[in-house]
N, C-alpha and C positions, 0 to 999 in steps of 0.2 A: 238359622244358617250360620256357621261357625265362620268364622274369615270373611264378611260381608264387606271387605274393605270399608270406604271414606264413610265418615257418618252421613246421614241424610243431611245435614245442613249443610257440608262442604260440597256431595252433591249437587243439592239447588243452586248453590252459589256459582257452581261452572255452568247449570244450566243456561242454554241460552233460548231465550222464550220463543216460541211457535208468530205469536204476532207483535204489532207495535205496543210500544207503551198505552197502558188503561186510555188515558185523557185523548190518543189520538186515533184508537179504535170504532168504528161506527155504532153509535149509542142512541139508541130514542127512550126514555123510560117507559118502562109497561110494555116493552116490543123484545123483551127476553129471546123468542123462538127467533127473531131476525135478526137481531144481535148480533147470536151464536151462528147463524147461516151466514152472515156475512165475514165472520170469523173464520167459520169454513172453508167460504170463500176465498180471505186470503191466504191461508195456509195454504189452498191447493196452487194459487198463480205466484205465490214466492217459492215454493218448492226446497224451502230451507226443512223441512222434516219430511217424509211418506204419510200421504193423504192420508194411509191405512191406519198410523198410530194412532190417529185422534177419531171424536167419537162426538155427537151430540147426547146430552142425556138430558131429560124429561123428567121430573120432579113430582111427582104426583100421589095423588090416591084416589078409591073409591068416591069418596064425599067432596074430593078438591078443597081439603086442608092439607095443607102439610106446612109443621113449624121449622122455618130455617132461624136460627141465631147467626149475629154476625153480620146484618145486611142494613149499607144505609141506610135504609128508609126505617130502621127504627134504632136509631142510636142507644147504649146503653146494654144492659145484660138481657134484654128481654129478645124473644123471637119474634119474627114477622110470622103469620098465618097465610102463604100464596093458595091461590087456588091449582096453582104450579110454577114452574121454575126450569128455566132452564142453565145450561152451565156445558164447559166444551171438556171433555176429557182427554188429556195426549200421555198416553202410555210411552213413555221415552224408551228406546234402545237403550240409553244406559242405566236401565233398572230401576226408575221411580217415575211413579206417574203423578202428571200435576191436574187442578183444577183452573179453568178460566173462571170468575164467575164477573163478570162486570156491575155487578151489583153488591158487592159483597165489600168488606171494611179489613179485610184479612187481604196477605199480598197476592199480588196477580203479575203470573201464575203463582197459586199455593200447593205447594208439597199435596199430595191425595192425603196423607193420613192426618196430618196437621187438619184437611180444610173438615173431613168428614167427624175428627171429635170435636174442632169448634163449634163448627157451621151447626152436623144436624146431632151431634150428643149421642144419647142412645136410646133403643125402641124401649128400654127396659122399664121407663117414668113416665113412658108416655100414655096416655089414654087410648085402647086402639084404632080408633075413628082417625086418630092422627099420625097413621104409623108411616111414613114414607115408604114409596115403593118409586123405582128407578129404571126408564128404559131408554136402554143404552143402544142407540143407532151409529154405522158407521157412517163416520163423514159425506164419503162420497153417495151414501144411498141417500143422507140427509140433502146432501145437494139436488140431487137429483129428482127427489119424489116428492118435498118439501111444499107445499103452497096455501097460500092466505092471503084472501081478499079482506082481511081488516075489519069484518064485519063484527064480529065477538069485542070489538072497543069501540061500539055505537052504541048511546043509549035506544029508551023504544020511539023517541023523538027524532035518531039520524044524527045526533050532535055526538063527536067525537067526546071519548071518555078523557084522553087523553092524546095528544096533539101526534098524526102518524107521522110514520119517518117521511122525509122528504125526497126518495128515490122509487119509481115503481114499486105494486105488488109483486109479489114473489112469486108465481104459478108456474106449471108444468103441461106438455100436451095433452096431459090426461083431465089437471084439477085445476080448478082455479081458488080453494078452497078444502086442505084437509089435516086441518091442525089439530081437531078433535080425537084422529087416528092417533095423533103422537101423545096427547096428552091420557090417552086412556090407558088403563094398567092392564087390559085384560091382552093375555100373552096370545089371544087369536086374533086381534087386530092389531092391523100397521103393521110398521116394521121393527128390526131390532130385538133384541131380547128384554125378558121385566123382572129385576131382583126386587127381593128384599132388601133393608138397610144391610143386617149383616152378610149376605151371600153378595152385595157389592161390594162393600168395603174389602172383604177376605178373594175376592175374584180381581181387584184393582190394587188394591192395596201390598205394601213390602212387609209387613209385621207379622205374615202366615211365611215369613222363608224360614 
C-alpha cells in the first residue's frame, strides 16, 4: 500500500496498550489459557478498546508440539516445544495488530508482525509434525464459553504439576471443564476459526497491504 503513513514503530510507540504493565497483569506459569482470560477480562471491564478488537488465540497442533522461540522459559536462540500456547490478539483501529504473550521475552504488547517472525519463524524448516496451527476465538465468546477445572496440571497421584492460580476455577453454566475444545485444531470443534501459520499471519498481519 503506497502512502501507508507513520512507520510501524512510530505506530506502536503512540500505541497505548489494551491492559497493565507485564509484571502487574494476573500471571500463574503453566496457566496460559487463564492468563489470557483474565486479560480478557480486563480489557472488557476498563472498556479502554472494543471487546470486539481482541481475540484469544490457541497455539497448537495435531501431536501438541508446536516450537515458539522467544519465551522465558528457555532463554537463548533456542525454542520452547508447548504442547500449546496461548497469547491475546488486539487488532487496533489504528491499523496494526499487537500480540499479548506473557510469556514471551520480546515487548508486551509486540507489533503482530515483529512477534510472528521472531517468536514462531517460518513453517518452511520446520519438520511437519511441528507446523503450528492457530485458533483465533473472539474475546467475548472466549469469555463466555471458556472453562477449566485444572485437572490436565495433576499428576496420576492428584499432586499439582505446578502450583494453580490462587482465584476460583473458571467454568460456565454449561462446563466446568472444556479446554481440550480450544486446544484442538480440528476447524469442527469449539469455537473460533483454525489457520495455518501463513493464512494467520497474512489475515492479522500489515505486510499483505
Amino acid at each position: 500500500m503506497e502512502g501507508d503513513g507513520p512507520s510501524a514503530a512510530a505506530s506502536a510507540s503512540r500505541y497505548q496498550p489494551a491492559s497493565p504493565p507485564r509484571d502487574a497483569c494476573v500471571y500463574s506459569s503453566c496457566y496460559c489459557e487463564e492468563n489470557i482470560w483474565k486479560l480478557c477480562e480486563y480489557i472488557k471491564n476498563h472498556d479502554q478498546y472494543p471487546l470486539e478488537e481482541c481475540y484469544a488465540v490457541f497455539i497448537s497442533n495435531e501431536r501438541k508440539m508446536v516450537p515458539i522461540w522467544k519465551q522465558q522459559a528457555r532463554p537463548g536462540d533456542g525454542p520452547v516445544i508447548w504442547d500449546y500456547h496461548v497469547v491475546l490478539l488486539h487488532v487496533s483501529s489504528g491499523g496494526q495488530s499487537f500480540i499479548y504473550d506473557l510469556d514471551t521475552v520480546l515487548p508486551f504488547p509486540c507489533p503482530f508482525d515483529m512477534y510472528v517472525e521472531d517468536a514462531f519463524k517460518s513453517d518452511d524448516d520446520i519438520h511437519p509434525q511441528f507446523k503450528r496451527k492457530f485458533r483465533v476465538i473472539r474475546a467475548d465468546a472466549y469469555l463466555k464459553h471458556f472453562a477449566s477445572d485444572r485437572s490436565h496440571m495433576k499428576d496420576s497421584s492428584g499432586n499439582w504439576r505446578e502450583p494453580p492460580p490462587p482465584y476460583p476455577c473458571i467454568e460456565t453454566g454449561d462446563s466446568k471443564m472444556n479446554l481440550n475444545d480450544f486446544i484442538s485444531m480440528n476447524p469442527e470443534v469449539g469455537w473460533g476459526a483454525v489457520y495455518a501459520l501463513s493464512d494467520f499471519a497474512h489475515r492479522f498481519g500489515s505486510k499483505n497491504c
